[in-house]
C-alpha positions in Angstrom: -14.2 -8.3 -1.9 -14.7 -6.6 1.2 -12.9 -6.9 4.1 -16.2 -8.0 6.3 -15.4 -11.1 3.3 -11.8 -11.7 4.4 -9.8 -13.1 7.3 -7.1 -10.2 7.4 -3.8 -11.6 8.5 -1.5 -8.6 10.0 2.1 -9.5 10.0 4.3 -7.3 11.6 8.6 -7.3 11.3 11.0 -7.0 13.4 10.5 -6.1 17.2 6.5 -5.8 16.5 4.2 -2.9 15.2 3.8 -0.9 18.0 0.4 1.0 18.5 1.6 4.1 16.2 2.0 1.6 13.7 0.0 1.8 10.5 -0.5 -2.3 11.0 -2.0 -1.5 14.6 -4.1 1.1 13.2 -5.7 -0.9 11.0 -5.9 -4.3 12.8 -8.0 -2.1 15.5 -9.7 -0.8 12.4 -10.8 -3.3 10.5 -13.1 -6.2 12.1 -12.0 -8.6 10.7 -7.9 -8.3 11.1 -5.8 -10.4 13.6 -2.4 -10.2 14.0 0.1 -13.1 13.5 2.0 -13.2 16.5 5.5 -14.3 17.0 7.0 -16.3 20.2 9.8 -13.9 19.9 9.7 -10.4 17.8 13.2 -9.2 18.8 14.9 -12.7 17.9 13.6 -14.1 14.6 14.1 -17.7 13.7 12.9 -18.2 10.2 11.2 -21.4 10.8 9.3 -20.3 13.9 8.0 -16.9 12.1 7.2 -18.7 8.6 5.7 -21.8 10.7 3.4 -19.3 12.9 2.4 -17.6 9.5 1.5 -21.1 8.0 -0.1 -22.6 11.2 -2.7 -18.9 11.4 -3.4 -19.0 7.7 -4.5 -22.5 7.5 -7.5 -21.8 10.3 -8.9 -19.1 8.2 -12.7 -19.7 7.8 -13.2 -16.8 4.9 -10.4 -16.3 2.3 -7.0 -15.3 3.8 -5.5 -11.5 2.7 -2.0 -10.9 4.0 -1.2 -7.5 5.3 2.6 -7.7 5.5 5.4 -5.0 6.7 9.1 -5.4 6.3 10.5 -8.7 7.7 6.5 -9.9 7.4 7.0 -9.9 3.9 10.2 -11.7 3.7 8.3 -14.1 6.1 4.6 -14.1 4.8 6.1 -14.8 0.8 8.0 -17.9 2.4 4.7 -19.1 4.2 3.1 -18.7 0.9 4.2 -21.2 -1.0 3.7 -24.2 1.9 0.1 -22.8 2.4 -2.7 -24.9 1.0 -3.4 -23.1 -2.6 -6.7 -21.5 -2.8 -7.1 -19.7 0.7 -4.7 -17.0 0.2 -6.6 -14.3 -2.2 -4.4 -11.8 -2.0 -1.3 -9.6 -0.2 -0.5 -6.3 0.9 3.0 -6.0 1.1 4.5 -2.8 2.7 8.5 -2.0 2.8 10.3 -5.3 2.1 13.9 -5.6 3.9 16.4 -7.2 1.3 17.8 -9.5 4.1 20.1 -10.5 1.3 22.5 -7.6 1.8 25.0 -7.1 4.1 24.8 -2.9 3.9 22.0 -2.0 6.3 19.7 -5.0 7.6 20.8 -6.4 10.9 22.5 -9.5 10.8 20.1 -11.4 12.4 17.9 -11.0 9.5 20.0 -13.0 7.2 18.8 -15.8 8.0 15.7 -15.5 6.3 17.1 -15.5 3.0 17.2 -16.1 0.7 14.2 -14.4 -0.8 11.8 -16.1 -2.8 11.9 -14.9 -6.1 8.7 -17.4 -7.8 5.3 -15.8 -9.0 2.8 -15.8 -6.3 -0.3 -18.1 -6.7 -3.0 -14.6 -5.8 -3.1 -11.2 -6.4 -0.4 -9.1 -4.7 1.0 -5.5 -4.3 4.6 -4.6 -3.5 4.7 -0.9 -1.7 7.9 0.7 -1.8 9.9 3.7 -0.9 12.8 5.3 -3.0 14.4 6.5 0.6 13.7 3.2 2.7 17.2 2.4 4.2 16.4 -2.1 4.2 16.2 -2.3 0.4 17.2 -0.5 -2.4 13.8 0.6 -4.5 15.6 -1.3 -7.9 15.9 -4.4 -5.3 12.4 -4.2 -4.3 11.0 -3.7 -7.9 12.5 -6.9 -9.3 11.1 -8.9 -6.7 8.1 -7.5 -6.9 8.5 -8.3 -10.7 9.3 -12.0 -10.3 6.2 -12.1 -7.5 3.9 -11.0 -10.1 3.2 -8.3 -7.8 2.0 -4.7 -8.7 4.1 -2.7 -7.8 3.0 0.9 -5.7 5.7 3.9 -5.5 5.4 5.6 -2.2 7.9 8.2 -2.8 10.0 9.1 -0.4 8.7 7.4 2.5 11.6 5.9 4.4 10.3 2.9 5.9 6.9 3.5 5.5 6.6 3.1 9.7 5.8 5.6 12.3 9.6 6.3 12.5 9.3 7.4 9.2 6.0 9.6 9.7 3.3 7.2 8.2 1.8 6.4 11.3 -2.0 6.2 10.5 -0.9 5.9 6.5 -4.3 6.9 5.0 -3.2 6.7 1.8 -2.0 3.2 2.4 -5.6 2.4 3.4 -6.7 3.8 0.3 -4.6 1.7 -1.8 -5.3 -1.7 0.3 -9.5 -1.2 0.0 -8.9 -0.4 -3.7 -7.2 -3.7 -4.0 -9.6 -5.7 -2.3 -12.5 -4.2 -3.7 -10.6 -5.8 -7.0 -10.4 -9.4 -4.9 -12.9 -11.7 -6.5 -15.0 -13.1 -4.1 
């Protein structure tokens, strides 16, 4: 598939991607990306951000890819499985916060979880860091595991966000074409 095929859903996580973003980058990139947006990035309500997800996804006229960073994932996994099966094809997700924990994920992330921890209906792939400071990388690999995800090493990439000096993210680009390009049509 090619992403002239897709309706590309960008789903951002806490406070936003802001322009720097690797998620702003490529929503200005690629035609035909939109963002999801939120009534409130810097309060999250799981309902309201999961609802949003659901309500966006549903419209899609070509089949639905999700593009999700951080508490996008947490959120766009939850939508998932309350979206009508069949227009989800796939999902990119990018630095998942384990909102489970109490060490280093504000407290008004907590109420997302828990985590879904069931096989996703469509091709997925987890990207994760071995220094991102949300989610240990073991923590991130078993959920990636129970999604059926496959699951992409990115080092030691922090958060894999411009704070973290992935900004543009090329080779994030890279990975998310090869997987679509594996997207049946």
């Amino acid at each position: 598939m090619k992403a002239s095929e897709a309706d590309i859903f960008i789903i951002p996580g806490l406070d936003n991607s802001g322009p720097d973003h690797w998620q702003s980058r490529w929503e200005a990139k690629i035609k035909s990306a939109r963002r999801v947006e939120q009534l409130d990035w810097a309060n999250p309500e799981p309902e309201s951000w999961v609802g949003q997800i659901i309500r966006d996804v549903e419209q899609a006229q070509r089949p639905a890819i999700l593009v999700a960073h951080s508490l996008g994932v947490v959120a766009a996994v939850k939508a998932a499985h309350a979206i009508t099966p069949g227009i989800i094809k796939g999902a990119f997700f990018v630095g998942l916060p384990n909102v489970e924990c109490d060490d280093h994920v504000p407290q008004s992330l907590r109420s997302f979880a828990p985590i879904p921890d069931i096989k996703l209906a469509f091709p997925s792939i987890l990207v994760a860091s071995r220094t991102d400071p949300y989610c240990a990388y073991e923590t991130a690999e078993k959920f990636g595991k129970s999604w059926g995800s496959t699951f992409v090493d990115a080092g030691e990439s922090g958060h894999v966000n411009e704070k973290s000096g992935q900004g543009p993210w090329p080779e994030g680009l890279m990975t998310f074409a090869s997987f679509l390009s594996k997207i049946p049509k």
